[in-house]
N, C-alpha and C positions, 0 to 999 in steps of 0.2 A: 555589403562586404562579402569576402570568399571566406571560405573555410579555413583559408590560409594568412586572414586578418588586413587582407590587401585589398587595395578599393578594385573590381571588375570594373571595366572599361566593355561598354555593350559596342558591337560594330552596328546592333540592330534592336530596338526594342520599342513593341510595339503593345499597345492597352487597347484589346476591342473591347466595345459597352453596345448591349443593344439598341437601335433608333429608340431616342424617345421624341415622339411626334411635336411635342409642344414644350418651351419652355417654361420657365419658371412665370416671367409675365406674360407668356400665352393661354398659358393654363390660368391666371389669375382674370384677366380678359376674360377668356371662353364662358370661364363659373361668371362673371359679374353680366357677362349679356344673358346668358342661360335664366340668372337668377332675376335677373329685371323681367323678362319676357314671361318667364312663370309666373314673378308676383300680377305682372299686366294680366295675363292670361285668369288668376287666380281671383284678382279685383273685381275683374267683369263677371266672373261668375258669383262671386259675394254680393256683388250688386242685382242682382238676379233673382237671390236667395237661396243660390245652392252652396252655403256654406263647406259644406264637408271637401267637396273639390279643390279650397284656394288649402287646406290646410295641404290632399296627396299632393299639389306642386309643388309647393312646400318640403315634404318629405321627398318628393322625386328627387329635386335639388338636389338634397342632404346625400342622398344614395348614388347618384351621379359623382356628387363631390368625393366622397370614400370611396368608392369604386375607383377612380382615376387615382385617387394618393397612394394607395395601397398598389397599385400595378406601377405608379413611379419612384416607388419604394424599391418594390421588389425587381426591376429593371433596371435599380442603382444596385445592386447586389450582384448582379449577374457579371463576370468580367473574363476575359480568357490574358497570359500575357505572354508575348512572342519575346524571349531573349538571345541575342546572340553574341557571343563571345568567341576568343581566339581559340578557343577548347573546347565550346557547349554549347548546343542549341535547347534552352530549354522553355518549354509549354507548360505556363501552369494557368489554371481553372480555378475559379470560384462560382459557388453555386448560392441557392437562395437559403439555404442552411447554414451556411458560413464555410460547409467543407470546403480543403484547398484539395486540389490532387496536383502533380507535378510530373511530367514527362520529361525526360533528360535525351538528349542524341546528341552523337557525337556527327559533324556538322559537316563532315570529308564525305560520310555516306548517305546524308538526307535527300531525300527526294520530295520535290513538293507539285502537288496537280492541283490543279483549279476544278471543281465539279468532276470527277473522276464516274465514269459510263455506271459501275456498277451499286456507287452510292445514292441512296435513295433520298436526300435532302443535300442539296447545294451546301458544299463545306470547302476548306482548302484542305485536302487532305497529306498530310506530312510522315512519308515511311522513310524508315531505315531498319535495316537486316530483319525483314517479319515484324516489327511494331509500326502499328500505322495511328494517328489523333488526326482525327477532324477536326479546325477550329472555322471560326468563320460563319458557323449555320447561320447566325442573325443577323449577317450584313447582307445587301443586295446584290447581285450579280456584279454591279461595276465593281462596287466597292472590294467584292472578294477578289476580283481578277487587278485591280491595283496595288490590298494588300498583296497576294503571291506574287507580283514583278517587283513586290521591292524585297520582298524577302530573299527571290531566287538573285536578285542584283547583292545584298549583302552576303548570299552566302558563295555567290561569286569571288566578291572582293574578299572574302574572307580565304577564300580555298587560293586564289590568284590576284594577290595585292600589286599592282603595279608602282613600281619603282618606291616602294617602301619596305624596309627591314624591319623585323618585327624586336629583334636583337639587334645588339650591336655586331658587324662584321669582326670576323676573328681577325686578327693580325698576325 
């Protein structure tokens, strides 16, 4: 909803999230062959008599396992979101704290580059009148250069709609 109680109509809105390498049953995979291989590994060495070994596989496991949940936690937190409207282009961010921040531009004078010469980490960076946001740092090179062509196409269409009225023609 707007400020104004009316539903916003996005011409463009887009949710980056950063790569998470493995899914839900690829991570369940990965832990169940991980954890077979250790107790293998950890049996033979039981059988041996070097007890204390099968239990660190054991705890390897366990700190592998936390280790991965805890960073696919906190990689479902992280989100940046691209909106565009017939008024507003706005950027807002979420972080691993919960804060939001929100960037608003008005979408007649956005500029948007792909890796920009003087930025020190691959971003899409988005200026209008001296304010510049970076979003993008955690996609890949394609990925950013795909997001910025549909952003620069919506705000395109946004600045030059072709053979649509945004209003009704006056009479």
């Amino acid at each position: 909803m707007s400020a104004h109680g009316s539903q916003t109509e996005w011409l463009f809105d887009a949710i980056l999230h950063p790569n998470q390498s493995l899914s839900r049953r690829g991570f369940a995979i990965f832990m169940a062959v991980l954890g077979l291989f250790s107790f293998a590994l950890g049996a033979f060495f039981l059988s041996r008599g070097a007890w204390p070994i099968f239990g660190f596989y054991g705890l390897e496991v366990l700190v592998i396992y936390l280790a991965l949940k805890v960073n696919r936690r906190r990689a479902a937190l992280i989100y940046e979101k691209v909106r565009l409207s017939d008024a507003t282009l706005l950027v807002e961010r979420g972080n691993l704290r919960g804060h939001r921040e929100t960037h608003s531009f008005q979408p007649f004078w956005v500029r948007v580059q792909v890796d920009p010469p003087h930025s020190r980490i691959g971003e899409v960076v988005i200026t209008s009148h001296g304010r510049r946001v970076g979003v993008g740092a955690f996609l890949s090179r394609g990925e950013r250069l795909d997001f910025a062509r549909a952003l620069i196409a919506a705000l395109e269409f946004q600045r030059h709609p072709v053979g649509l009225f945004h209003s009704a023609p006056a009479e």
